[in-house]
N, C-alpha and C positions, 0 to 999 in steps of 0.2 A: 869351906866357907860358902855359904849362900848369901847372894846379892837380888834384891830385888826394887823394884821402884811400886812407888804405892799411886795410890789414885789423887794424893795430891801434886804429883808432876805436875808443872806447870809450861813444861817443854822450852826452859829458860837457854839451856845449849852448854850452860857451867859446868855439868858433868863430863859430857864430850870435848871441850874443851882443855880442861883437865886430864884424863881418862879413857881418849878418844880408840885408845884400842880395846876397851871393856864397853861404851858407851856409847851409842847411837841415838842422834834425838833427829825425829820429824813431826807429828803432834806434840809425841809425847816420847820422854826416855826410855830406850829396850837396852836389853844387857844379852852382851856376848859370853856366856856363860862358858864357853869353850877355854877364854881369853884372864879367865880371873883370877885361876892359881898364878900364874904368870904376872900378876899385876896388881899383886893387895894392896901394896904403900899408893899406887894412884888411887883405887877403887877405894879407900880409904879418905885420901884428900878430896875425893871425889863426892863423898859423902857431907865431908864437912862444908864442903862449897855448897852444897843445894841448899838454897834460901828457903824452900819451903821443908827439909828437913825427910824429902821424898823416896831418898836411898834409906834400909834398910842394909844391912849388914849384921849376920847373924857368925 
């Protein structure tokens, strides 16, 4: 699984929130890509919580 965050982050915090061991936010959201076989079903809801739609999930 690839997880990435696009250029419309808005560094809202909803993914770390959710996610917070896949999901780092300070401007903007970075992924622990180490962290994410470990953690689809968050990295998942994680996706569905970003208001502007910013996770990718492939």
């Amino acid at each position: 699984m690839t997880v990435k965050v696009n250029d419309s982050c808005i560094g809202c915090g909803a993914c770390e929130s959710v996610c917070g061991e896949v999901f780092k936010v300070e401007d903007v959201a970075t992924v622990n890509e180490s962290a994410v076989a470990d953690n689809i079903d968050c990295v998942k809801e994680a996706a569905d919580a970003c208001p502007v739609g910013a996770i990718e999930v492939e």
